[in-house]
Each structure stands twice: as C-alpha cells, then as structure tokens.
TORGU-877235 format. One record per residue: residue in three letters; x, y, z of N, C-alpha, C, O in turn. Coordinates in pm, 1 decimal, always signed. Layout:
# residues N
<residu = ALA&n_x = X&n_y = Y&n_z = Z&ca_x = X&ca_y = Y&ca_z = Z&c_x = X&c_y = Y&c_z = Z&o_x = X&o_y = Y&o_z = Z>
...
# end
This chain:
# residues 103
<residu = UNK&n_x = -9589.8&n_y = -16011.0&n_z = +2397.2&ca_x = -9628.2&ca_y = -16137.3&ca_z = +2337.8&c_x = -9526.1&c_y = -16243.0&c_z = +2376.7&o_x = -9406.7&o_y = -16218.5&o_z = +2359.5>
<residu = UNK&n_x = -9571.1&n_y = -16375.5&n_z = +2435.4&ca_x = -9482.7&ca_y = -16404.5&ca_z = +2483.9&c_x = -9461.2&c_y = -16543.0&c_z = +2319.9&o_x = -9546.1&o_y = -16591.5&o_z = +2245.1>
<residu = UNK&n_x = -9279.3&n_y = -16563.9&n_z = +2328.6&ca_x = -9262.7&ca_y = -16634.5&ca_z = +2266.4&c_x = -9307.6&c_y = -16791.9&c_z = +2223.4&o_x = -9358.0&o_y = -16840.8&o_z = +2324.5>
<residu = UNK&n_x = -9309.0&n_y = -16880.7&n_z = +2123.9&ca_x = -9334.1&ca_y = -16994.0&ca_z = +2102.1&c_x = -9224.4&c_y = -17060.9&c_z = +2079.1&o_x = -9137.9&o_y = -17034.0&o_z = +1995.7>
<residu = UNK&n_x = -9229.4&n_y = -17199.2&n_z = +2196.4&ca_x = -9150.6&ca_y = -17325.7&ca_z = +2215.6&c_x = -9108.4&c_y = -17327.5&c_z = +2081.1&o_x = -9146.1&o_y = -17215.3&o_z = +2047.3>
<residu = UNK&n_x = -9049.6&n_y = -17383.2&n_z = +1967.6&ca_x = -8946.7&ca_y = -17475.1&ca_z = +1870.8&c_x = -8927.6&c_y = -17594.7&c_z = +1885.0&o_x = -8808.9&o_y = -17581.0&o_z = +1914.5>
<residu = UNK&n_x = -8940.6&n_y = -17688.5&n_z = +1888.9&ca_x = -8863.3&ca_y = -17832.0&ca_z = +1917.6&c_x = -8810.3&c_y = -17892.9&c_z = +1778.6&o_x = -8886.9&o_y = -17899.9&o_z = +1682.5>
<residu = UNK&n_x = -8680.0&n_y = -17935.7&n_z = +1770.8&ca_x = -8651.8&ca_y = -17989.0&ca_z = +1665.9&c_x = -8643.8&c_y = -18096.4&c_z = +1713.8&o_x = -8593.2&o_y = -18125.3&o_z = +1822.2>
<residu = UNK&n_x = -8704.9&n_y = -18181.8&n_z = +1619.1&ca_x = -8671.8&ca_y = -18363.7&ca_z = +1614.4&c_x = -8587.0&c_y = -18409.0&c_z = +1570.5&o_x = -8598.9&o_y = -18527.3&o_z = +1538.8>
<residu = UNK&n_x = -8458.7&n_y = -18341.2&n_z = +1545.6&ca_x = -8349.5&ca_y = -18394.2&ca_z = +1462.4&c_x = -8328.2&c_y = -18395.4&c_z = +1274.9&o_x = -8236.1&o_y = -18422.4&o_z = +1197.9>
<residu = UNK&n_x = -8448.0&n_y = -18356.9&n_z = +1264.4&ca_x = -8448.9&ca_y = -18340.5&ca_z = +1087.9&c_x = -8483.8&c_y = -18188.1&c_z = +1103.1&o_x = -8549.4&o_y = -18151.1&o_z = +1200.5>
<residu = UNK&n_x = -8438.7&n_y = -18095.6&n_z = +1003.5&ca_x = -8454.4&ca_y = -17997.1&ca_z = +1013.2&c_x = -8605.7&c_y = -17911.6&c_z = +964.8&o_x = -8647.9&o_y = -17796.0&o_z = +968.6>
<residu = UNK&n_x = -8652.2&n_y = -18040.5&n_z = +920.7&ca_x = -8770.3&ca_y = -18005.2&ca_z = +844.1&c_x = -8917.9&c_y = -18054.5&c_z = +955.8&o_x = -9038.9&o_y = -18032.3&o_z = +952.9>
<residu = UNK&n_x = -8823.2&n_y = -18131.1&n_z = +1047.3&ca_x = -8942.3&ca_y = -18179.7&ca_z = +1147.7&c_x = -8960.6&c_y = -18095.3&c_z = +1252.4&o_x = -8902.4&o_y = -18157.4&o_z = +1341.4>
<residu = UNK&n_x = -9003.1&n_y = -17993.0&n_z = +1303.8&ca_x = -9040.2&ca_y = -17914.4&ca_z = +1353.1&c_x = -9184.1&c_y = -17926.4&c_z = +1468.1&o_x = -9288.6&o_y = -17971.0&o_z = +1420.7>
<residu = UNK&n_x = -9181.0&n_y = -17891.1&n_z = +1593.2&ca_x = -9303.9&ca_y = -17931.3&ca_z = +1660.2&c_x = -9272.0&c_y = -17781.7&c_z = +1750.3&o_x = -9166.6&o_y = -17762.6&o_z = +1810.9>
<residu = UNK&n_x = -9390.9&n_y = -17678.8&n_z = +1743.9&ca_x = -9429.0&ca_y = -17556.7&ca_z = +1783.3&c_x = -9488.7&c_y = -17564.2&c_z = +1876.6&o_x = -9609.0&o_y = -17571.2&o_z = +1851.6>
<residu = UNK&n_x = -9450.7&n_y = -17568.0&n_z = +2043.1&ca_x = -9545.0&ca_y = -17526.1&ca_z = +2124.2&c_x = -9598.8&c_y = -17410.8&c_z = +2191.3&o_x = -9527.6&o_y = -17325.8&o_z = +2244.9>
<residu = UNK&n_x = -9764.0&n_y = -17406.9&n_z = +2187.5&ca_x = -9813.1&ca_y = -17271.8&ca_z = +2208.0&c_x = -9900.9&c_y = -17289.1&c_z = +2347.2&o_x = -9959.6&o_y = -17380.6&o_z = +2405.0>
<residu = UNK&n_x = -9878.2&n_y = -17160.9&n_z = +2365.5&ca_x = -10009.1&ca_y = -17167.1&ca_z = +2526.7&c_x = -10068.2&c_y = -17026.9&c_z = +2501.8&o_x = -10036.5&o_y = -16927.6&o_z = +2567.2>
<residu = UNK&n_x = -10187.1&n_y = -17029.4&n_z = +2367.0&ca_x = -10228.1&ca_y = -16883.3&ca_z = +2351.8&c_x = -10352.3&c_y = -16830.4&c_z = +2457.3&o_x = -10442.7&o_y = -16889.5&o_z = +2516.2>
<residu = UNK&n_x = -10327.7&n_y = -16750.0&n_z = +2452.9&ca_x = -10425.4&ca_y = -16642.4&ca_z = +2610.1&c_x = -10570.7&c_y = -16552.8&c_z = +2559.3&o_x = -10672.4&o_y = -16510.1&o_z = +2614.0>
<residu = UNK&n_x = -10483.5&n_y = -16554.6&n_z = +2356.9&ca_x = -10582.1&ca_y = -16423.5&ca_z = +2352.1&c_x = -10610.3&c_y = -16482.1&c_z = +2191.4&o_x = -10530.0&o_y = -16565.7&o_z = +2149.8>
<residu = UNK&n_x = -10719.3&n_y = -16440.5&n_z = +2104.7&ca_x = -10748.1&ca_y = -16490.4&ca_z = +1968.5&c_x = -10643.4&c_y = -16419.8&c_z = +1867.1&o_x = -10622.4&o_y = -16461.7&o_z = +1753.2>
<residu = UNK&n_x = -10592.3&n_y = -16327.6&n_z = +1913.8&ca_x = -10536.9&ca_y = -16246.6&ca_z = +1852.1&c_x = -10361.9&c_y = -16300.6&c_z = +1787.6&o_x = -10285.9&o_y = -16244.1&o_z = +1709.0>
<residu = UNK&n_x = -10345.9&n_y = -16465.2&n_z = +1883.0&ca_x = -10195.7&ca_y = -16513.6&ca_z = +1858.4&c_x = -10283.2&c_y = -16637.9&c_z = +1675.5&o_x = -10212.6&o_y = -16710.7&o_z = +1605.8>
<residu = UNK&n_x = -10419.5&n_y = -16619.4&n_z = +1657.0&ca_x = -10435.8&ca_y = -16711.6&ca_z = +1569.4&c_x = -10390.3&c_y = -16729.1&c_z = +1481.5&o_x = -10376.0&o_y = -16843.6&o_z = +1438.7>
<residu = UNK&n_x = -10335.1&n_y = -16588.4&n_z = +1397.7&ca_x = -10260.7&ca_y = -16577.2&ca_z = +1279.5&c_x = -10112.6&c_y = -16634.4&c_z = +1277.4&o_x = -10046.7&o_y = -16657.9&o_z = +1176.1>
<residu = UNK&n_x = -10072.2&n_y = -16652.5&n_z = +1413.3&ca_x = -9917.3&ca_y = -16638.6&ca_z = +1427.1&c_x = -9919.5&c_y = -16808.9&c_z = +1406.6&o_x = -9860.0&o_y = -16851.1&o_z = +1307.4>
<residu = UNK&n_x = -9994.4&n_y = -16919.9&n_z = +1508.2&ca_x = -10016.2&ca_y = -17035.2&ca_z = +1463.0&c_x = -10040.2&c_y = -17088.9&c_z = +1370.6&o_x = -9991.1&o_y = -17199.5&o_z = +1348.2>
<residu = UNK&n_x = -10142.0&n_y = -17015.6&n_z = +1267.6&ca_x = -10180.4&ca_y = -17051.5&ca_z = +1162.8&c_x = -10014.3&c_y = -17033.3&c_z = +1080.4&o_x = -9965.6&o_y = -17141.1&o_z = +1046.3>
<residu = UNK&n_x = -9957.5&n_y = -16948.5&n_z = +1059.3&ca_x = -9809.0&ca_y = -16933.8&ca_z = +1009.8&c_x = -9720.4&c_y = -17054.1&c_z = +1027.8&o_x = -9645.6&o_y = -17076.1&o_z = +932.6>
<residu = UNK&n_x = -9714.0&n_y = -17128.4&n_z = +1120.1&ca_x = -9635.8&ca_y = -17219.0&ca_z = +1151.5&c_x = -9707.7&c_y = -17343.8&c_z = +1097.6&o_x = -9650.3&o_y = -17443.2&o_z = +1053.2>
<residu = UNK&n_x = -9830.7&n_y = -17327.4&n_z = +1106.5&ca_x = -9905.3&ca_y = -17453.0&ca_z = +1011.9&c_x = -9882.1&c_y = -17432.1&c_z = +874.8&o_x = -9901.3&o_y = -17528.9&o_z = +801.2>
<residu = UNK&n_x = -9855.9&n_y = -17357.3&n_z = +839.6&ca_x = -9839.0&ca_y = -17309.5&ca_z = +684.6&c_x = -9686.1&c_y = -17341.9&c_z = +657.5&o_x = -9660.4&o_y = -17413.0&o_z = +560.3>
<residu = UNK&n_x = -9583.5&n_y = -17294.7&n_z = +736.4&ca_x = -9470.0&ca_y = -17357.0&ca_z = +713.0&c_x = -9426.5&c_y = -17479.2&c_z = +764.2&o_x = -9315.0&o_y = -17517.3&o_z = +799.8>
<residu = UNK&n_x = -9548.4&n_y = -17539.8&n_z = +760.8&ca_x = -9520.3&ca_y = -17712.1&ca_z = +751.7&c_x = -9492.6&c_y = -17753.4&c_z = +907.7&o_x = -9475.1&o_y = -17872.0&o_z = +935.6>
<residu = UNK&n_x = -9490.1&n_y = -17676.3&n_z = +984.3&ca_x = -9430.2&ca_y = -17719.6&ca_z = +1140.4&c_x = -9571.0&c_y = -17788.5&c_z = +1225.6&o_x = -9671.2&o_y = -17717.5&o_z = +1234.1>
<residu = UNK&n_x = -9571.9&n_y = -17888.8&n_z = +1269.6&ca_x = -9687.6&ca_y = -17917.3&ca_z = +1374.1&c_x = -9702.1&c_y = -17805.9&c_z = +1502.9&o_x = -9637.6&o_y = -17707.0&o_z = +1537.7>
<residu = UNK&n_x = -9814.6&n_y = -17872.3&n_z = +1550.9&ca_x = -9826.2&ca_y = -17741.5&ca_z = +1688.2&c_x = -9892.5&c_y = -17796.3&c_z = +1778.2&o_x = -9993.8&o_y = -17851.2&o_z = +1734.9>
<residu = UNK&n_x = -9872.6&n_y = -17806.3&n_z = +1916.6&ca_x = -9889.5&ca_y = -17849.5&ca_z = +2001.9&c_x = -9963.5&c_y = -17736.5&c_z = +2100.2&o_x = -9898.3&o_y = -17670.6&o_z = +2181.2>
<residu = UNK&n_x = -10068.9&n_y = -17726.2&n_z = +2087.6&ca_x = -10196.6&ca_y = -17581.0&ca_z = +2113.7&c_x = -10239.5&c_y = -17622.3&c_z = +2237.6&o_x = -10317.8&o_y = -17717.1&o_z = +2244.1>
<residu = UNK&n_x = -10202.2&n_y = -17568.3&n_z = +2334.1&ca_x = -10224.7&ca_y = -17587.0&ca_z = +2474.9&c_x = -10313.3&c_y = -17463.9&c_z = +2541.9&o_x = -10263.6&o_y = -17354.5&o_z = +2568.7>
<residu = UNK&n_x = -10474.7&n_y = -17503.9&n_z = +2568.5&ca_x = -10565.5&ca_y = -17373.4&ca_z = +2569.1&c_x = -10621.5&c_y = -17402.5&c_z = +2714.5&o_x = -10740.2&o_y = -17383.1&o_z = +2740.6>
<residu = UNK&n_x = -10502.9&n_y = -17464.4&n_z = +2836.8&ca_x = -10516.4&ca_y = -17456.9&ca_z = +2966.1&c_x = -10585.1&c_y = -17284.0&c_z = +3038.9&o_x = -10674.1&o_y = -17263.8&o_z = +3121.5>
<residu = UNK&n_x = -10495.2&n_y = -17187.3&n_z = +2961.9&ca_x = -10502.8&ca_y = -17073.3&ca_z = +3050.0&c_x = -10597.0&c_y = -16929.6&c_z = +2954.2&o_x = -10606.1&o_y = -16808.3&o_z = +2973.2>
<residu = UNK&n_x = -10658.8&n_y = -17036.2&n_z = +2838.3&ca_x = -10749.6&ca_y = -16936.0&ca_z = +2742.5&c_x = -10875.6&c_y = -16974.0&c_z = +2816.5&o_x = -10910.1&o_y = -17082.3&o_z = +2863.6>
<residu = UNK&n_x = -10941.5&n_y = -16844.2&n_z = +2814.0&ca_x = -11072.8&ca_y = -16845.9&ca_z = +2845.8&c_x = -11142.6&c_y = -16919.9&c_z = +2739.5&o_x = -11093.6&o_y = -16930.8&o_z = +2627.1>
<residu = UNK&n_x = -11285.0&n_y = -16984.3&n_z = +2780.9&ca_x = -11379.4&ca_y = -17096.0&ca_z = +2706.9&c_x = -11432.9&c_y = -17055.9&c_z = +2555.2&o_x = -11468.0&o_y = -17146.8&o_z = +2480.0>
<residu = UNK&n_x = -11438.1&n_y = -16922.0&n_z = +2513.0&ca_x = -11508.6&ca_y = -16889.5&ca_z = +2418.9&c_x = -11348.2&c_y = -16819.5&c_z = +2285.3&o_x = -11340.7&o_y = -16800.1&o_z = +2163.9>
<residu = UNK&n_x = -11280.0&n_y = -16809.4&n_z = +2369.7&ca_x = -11135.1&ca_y = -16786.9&ca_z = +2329.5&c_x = -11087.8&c_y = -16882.2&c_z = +2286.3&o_x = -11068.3&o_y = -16866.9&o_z = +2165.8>
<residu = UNK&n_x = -11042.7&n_y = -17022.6&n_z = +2338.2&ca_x = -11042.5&ca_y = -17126.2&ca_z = +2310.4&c_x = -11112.1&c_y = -17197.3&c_z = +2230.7&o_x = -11053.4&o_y = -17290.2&o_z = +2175.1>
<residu = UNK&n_x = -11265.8&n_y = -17173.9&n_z = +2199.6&ca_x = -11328.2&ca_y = -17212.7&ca_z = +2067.8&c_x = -11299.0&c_y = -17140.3&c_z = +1994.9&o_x = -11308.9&o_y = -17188.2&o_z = +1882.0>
<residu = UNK&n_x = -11265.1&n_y = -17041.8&n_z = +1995.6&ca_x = -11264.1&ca_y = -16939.0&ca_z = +1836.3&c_x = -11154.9&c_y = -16976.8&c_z = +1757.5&o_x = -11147.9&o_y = -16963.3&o_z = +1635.4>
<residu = UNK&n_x = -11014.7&n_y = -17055.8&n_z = +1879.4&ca_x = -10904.1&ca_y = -17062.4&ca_z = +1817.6&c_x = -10914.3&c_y = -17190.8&c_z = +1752.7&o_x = -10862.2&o_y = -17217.5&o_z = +1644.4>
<residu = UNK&n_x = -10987.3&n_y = -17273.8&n_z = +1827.1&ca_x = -10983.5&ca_y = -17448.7&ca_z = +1734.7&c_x = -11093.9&c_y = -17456.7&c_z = +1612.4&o_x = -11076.8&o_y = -17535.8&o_z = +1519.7>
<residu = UNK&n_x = -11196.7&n_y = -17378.1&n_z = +1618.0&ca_x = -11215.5&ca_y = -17345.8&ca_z = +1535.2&c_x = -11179.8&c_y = -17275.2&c_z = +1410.4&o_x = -11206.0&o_y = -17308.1&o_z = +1294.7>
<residu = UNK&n_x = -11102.5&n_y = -17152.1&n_z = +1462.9&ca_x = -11025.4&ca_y = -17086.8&ca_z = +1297.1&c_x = -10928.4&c_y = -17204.1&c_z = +1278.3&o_x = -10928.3&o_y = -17251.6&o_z = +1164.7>
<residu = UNK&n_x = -10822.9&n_y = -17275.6&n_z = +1393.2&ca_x = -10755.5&ca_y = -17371.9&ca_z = +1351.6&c_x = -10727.6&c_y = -17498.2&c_z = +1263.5&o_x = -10631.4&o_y = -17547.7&o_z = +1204.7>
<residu = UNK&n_x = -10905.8&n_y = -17534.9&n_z = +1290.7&ca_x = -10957.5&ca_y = -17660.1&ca_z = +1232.4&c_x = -10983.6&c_y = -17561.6&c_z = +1087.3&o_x = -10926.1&o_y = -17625.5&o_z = +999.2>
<residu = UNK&n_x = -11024.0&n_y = -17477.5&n_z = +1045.0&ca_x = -11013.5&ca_y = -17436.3&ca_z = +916.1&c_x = -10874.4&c_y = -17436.8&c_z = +871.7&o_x = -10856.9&o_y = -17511.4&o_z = +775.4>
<residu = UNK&n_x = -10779.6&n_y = -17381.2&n_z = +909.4&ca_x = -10662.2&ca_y = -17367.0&ca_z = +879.0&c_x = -10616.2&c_y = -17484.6&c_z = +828.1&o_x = -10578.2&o_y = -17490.5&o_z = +711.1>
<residu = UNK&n_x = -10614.2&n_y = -17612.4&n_z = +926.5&ca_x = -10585.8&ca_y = -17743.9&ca_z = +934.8&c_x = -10653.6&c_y = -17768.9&c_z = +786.9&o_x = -10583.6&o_y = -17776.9&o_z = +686.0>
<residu = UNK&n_x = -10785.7&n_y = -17779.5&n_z = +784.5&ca_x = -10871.2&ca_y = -17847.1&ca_z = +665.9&c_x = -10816.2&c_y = -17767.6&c_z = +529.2&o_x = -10800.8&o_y = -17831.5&o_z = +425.1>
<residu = UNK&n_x = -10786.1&n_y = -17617.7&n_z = +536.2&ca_x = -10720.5&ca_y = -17588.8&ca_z = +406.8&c_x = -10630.4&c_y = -17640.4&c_z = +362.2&o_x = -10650.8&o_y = -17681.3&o_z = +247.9>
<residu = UNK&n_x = -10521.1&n_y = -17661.3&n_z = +406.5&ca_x = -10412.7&ca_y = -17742.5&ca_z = +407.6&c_x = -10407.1&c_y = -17849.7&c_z = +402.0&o_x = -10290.4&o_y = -17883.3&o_z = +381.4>
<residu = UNK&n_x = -10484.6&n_y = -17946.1&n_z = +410.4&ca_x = -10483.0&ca_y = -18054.1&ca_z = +361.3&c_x = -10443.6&c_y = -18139.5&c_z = +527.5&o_x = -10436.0&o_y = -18261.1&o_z = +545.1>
<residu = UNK&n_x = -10425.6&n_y = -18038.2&n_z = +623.2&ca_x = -10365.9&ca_y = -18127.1&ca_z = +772.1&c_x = -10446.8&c_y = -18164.9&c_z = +846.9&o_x = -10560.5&o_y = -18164.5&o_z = +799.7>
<residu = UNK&n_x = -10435.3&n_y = -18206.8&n_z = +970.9&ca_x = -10512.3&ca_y = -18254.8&ca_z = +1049.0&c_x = -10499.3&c_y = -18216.4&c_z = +1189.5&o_x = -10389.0&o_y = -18201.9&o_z = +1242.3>
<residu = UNK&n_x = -10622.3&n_y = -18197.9&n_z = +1257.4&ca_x = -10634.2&ca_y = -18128.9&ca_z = +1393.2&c_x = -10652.9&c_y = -18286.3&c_z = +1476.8&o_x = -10675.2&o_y = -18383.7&o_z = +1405.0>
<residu = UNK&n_x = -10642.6&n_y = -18307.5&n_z = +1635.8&ca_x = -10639.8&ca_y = -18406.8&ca_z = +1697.3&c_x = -10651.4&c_y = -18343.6&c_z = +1845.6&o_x = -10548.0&o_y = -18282.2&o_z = +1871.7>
<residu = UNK&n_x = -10745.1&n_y = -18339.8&n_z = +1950.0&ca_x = -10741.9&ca_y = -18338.6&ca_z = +2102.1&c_x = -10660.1&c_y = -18438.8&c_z = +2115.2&o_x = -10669.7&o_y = -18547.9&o_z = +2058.9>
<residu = UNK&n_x = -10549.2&n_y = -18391.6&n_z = +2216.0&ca_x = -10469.6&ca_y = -18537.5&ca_z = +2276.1&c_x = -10518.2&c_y = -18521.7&c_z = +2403.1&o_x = -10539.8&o_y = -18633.1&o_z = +2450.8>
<residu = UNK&n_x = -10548.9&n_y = -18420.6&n_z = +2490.3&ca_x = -10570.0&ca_y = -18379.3&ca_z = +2626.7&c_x = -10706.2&c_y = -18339.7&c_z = +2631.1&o_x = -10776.4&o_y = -18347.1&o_z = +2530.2>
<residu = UNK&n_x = -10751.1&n_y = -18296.6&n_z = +2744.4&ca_x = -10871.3&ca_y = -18249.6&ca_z = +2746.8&c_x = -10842.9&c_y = -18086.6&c_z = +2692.2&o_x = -10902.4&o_y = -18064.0&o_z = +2586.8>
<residu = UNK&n_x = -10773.8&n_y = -17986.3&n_z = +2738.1&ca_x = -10745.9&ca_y = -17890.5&ca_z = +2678.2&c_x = -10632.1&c_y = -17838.1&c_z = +2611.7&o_x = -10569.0&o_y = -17735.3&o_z = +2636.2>
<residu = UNK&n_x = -10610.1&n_y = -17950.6&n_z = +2496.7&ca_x = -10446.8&ca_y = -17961.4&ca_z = +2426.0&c_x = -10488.7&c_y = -18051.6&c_z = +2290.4&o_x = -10542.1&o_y = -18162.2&o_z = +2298.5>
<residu = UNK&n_x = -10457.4&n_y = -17989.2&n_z = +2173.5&ca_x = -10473.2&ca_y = -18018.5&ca_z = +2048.0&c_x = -10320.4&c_y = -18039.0&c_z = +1970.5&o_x = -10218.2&o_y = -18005.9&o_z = +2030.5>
<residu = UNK&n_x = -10315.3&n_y = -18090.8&n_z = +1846.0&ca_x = -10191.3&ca_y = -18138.7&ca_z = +1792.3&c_x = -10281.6&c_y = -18109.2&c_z = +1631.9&o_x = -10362.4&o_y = -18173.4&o_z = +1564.8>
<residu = UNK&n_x = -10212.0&n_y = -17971.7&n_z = +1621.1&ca_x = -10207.5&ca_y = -17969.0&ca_z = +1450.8&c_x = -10107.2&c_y = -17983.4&c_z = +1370.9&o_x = -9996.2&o_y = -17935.7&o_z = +1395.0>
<residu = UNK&n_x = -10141.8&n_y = -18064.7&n_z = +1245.5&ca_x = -9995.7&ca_y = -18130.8&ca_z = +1171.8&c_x = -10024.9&c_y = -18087.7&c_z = +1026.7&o_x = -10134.3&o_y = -18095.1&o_z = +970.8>
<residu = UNK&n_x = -9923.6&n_y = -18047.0&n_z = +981.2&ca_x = -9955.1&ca_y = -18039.6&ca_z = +811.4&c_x = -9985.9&c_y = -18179.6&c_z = +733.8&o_x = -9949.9&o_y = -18288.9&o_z = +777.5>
<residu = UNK&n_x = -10039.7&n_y = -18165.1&n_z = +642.8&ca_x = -9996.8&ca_y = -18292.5&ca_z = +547.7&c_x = -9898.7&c_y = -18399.0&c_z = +538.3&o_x = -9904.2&o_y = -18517.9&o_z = +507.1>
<residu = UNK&n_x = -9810.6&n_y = -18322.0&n_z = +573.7&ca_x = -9666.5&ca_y = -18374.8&ca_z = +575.7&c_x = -9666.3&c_y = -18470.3&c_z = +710.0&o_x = -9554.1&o_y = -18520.6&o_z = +714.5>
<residu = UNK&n_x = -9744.0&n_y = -18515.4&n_z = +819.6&ca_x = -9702.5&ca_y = -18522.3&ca_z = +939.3&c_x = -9822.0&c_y = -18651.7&c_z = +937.2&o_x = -9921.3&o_y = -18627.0&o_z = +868.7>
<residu = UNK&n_x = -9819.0&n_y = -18760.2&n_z = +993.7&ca_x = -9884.8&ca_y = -18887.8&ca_z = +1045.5&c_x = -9916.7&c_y = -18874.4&c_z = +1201.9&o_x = -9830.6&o_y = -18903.6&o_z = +1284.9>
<residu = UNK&n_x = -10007.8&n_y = -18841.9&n_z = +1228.2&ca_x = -10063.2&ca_y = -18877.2&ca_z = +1387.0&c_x = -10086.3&c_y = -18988.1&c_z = +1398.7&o_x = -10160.8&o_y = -19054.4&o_z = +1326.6>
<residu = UNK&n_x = -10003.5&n_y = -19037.5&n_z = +1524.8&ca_x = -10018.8&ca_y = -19202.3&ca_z = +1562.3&c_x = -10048.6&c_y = -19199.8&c_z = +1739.2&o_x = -10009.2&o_y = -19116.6&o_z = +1820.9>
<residu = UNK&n_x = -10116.7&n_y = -19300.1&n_z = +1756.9&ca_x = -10103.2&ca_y = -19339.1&ca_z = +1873.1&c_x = -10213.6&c_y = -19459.4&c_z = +1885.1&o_x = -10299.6&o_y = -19478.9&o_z = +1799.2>
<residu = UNK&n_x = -10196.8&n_y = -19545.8&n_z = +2017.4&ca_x = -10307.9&ca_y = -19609.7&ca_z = +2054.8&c_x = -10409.4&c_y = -19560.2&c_z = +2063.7&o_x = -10512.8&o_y = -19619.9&o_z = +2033.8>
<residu = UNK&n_x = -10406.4&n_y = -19427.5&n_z = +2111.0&ca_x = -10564.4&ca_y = -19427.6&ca_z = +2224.1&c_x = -10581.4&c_y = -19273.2&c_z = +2116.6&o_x = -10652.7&o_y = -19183.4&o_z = +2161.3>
<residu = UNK&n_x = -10527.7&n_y = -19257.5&n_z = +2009.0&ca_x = -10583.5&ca_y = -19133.3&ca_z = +1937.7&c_x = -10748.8&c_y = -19170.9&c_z = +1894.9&o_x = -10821.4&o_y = -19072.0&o_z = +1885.0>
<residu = UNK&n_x = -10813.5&n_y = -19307.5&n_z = +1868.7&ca_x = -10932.1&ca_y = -19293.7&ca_z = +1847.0&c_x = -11005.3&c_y = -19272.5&c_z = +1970.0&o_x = -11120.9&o_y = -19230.2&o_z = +1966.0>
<residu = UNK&n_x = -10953.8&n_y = -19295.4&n_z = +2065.7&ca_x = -11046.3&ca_y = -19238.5&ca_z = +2194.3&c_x = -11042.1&c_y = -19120.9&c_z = +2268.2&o_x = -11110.5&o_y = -19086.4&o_z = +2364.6>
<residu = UNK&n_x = -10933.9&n_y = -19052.9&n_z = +2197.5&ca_x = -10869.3&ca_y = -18914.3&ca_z = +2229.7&c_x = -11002.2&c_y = -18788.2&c_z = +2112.1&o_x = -11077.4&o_y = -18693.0&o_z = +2132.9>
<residu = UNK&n_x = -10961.1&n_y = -18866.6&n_z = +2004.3&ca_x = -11028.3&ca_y = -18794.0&ca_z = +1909.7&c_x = -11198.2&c_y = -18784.9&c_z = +1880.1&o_x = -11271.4&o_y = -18839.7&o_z = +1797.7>
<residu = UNK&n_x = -11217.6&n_y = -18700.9&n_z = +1975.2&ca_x = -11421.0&ca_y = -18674.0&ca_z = +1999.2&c_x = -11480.3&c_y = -18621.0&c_z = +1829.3&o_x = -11593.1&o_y = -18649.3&o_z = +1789.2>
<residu = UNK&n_x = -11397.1&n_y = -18556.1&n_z = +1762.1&ca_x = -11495.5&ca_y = -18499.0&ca_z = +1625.3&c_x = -11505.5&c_y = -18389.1&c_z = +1664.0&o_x = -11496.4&o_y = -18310.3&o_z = +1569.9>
<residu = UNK&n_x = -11529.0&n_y = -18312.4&n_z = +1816.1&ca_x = -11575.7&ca_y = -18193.2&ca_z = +1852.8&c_x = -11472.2&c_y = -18141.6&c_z = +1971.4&o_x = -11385.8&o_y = -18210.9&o_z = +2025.2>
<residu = UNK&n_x = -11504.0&n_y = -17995.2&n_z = +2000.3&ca_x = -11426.6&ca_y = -17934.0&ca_z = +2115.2&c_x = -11472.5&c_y = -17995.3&c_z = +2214.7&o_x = -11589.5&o_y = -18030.8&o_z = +2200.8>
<residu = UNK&n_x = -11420.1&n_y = -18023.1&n_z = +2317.9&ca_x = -11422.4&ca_y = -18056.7&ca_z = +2480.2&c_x = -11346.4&c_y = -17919.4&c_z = +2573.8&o_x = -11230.4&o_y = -17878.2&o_z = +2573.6>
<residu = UNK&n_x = -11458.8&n_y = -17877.8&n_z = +2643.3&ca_x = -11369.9&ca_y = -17746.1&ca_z = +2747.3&c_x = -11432.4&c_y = -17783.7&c_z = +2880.0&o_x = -11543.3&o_y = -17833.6&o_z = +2861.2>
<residu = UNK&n_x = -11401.5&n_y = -17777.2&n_z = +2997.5&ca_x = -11403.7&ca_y = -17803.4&ca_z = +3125.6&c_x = -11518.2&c_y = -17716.2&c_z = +3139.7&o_x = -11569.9&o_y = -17699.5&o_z = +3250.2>
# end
C-alpha cells in the first residue's frame, strides 16, 4: 500500500492529504482523514473509470455526513474538506459540475 502525501500549512491543525488511490479498497483509509478533520486532495488519474466512481461516490457520502464538502478542481482530481475548511477560488463555480466527469 503505498503511502499518503501530509502537507502541513503551518497550523498544526491545517492539514491537506494527498492521495492517488488505484483500488476501492484505500476508501476507508480517506474517509479516516476526512474524519480527522484533514482535507484531501483525491487524484483518480491512474484509477480505473468504475473505481473512480465508487470512490467519489462513497466520498461524497462521507463528505455529506460530515457536514464537508466535495469539489472537482481537475478533470480527474477532487478536494474534500471537512466543515472546518472554506473552498475558494475564482473558477470553483466552473470547476464545480454537481456530477463526476471521467475521460
């Protein structure tokens, strides 16, 4: 299993997790880091198409229990944030379809 990125932003509580999962089976481990409040930066370049829905899908549940929020920034790259976390950008309303996008 290969490990997940860490990034600290300088507060110890701000935390940004990057993942590049392969298989459905890393969902629980993401979902964990959404739970301990850390954002995640879900990069599903090298997951197969139906793999990749299963995960933004259990994700987007995960997200909605919690009170957080899921966001496509890329065509195959999502940004989940707890409650705790403000997604900003210009172009997030044109980033943000409502639905999955896969090549």
């Amino acid at each position: 299993m290969r490990r997940d990125k860490v990034v600290s932003l300088g507060n110890p509580q701000a935390q940004v997790v990057l993942v590049k999962p392969d298989r459905f089976e890393m969902a629980a481990e993401i979902a964990d880091h959404i739970r301990e409040r850390r954002s995640v930066v879900l990069n599903l370049e090298d997951a197969q198409t139906d793999v990749a829905r299963r995960l933004v899908d259990f994700l987007s549940g995960v997200a909605y229990a919690l009170d957080g929020t899921i966001r496509r920034v890329a065509a195959n790259t999502y940004i989940i944030a707890p409650n705790n976390v403000d997604i900003m950008g210009d172009r997030m309303g044109e980033i943000d379809t409502g639905g999955i996008y896969m090549q």
